[in-house]
N, C-alpha and C positions, 0 to 999 in steps of 0.2 A: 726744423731742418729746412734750410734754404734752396734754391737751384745751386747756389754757390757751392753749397758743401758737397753737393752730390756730387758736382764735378771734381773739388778736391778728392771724393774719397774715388771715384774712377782711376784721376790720375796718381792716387796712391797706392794704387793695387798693381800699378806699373812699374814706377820710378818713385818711393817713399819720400825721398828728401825732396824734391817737387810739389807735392802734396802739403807736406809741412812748409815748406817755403811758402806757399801763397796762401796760407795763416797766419804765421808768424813770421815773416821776414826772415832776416840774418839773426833770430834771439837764439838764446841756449837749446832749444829746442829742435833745430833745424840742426845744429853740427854734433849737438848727441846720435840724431838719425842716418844725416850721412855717415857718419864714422861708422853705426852700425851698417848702414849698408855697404859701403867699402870691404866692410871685414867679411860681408856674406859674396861681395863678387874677387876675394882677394887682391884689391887694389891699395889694400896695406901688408902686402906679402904674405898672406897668408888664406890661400885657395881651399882649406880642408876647411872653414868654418863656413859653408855654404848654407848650413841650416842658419843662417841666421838672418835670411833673405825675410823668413816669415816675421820674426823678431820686428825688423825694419816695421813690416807692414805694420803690424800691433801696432808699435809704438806710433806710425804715421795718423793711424784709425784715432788711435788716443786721444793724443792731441788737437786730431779734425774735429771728433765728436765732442772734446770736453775744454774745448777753448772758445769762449763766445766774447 
């Protein structure tokens, strides 16, 4: 584990698609997270699925920790 990654997994404990973005760029991995995060602040109309804020994180963690 890097300086680097620590700061990805900081900044993923904020803002998940940020985190993954500055591992993987614009790849599939980055618009799966947003979309979930979206869905957890209802920025794709739908406010009641806020549990899925932690969701985001996981997946953001995932990715940080298992992409080298």
């Amino acid at each position: 584990m890097t300086c680097g990654d620590i700061f990805r997994i900081i900044i993923a404990l904020f803002v998940p698609p940020l985190g993954v973005f500055t591992q993987v760029g614009f790849k599939p991995p980055f618009w799966i997270n947003l979309v979930i995060y979206l869905f957890a602040f209802g920025g794709l109309g739908f406010p009641l699925l806020f549990g899925m804020w932690p969701a985001a994180v996981i997946h953001a963690l995932w990715v940080i920790l298992t992409r080298k």
